[in-house]
N, C-alpha and C positions, 0 to 999 in steps of 0.2 A: 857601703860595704866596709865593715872594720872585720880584719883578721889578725889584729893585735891591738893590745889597747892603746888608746889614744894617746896617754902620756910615754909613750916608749918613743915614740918618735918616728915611727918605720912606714909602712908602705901605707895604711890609712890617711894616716898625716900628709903623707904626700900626694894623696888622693885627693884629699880635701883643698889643698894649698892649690893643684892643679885646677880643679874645678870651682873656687873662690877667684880666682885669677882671669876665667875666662876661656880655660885651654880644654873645652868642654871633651873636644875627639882626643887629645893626649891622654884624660884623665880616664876615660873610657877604653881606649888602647892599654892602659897600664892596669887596670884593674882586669882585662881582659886576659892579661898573662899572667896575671897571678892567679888566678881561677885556674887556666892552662897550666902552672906549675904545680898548682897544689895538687888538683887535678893526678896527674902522671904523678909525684908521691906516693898521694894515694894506692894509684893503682902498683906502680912498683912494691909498696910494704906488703900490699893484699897478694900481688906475685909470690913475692918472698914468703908471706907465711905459709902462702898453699905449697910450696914447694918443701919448706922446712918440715909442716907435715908430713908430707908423704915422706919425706928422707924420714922422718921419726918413725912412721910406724911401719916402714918397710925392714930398719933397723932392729927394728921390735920382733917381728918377725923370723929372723936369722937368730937370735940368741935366747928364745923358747925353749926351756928344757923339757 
């Protein structure tokens, strides 16, 4: 699982370091929360836009001449 490239240095890297090492359940717990963080992101930006629509065209609505 890479969700940044490999030479940045960040959570892939560490994933790999984890599972080279031997720490097969930490590496798999850690990968597990990042899928669960990206995850809820996700869903939070997808909240936010259906929400800022409706704010949009509810605003649209009220100032129709």
């Amino acid at each position: 699982m890479f969700l940044v490239r490999p030479d940045l240095g960040l959570a892939s890297v560490s994933m790999m370091q984890l599972d080279q090492n031997g720490f097969v359940s930490q590496a798999t717990a850690y990968s597990t929360w990042i899928v669960v963080v990206v995850t809820t992101a996700l869903l939070w930006c997808h909240l936010f836009a259906t929400r800022l629509g409706m704010y949009l065209q509810h605003r649209r609505r009220h100032y129709v001449a």
